[in-house]
N, C-alpha and C positions, 0 to 999 in steps of 0.2 A: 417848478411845481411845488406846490404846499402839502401838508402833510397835515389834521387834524388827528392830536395821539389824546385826546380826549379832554374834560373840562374846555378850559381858555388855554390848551396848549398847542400851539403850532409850531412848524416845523420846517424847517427847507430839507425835501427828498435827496436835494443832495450828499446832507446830512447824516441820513439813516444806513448802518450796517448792517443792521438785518431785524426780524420779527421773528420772535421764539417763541413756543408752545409751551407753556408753565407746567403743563401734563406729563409732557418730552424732558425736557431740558432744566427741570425741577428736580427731579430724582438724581440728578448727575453731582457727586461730589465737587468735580471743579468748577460748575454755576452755582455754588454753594460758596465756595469760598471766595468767588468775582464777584458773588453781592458783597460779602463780608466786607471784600474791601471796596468797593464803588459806595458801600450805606458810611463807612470810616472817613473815605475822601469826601463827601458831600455830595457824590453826583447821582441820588438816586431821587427819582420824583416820581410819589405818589399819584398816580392821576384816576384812582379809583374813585366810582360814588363811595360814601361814608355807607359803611356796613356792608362791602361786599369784596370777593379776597378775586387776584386780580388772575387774569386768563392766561395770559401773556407778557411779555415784555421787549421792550426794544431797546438796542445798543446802537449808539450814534456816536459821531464825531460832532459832537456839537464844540461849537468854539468856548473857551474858558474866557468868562467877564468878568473878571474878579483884578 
């Protein structure tokens, strides 16, 4: 099964470790510093419309193409 995480990005459900509440799990020091380093390593993808701050976010095992 597919996963539509928004824009033109899909996803295989396989994939997906979970869906976090940005409300929740925003205030939390150590999802502070898992961005820090996920935005350092490359693996973080905006999938917001332009102009608006995002709700949520999700952490996957998406395979490395590089």
């Amino acid at each position: 099964m597919y996963f539509h995480a928004g824009q033109d990005f899909v996803l295989n459900t396989r994939d997906v470790i979970g869906v976090f509440d940005l409300d929740t799990a925003g205030a939390s020091r150590r999802t502070e510093e898992y961005f820090r380093h996920a935005e350092s390593e490359g693996a973080v993808v905006d999938l917001c419309a332009p102009g608006t701050l995002p709700k949520s976010f999700l952490v996957t095992d998406f395979p490395d193409e590089t």
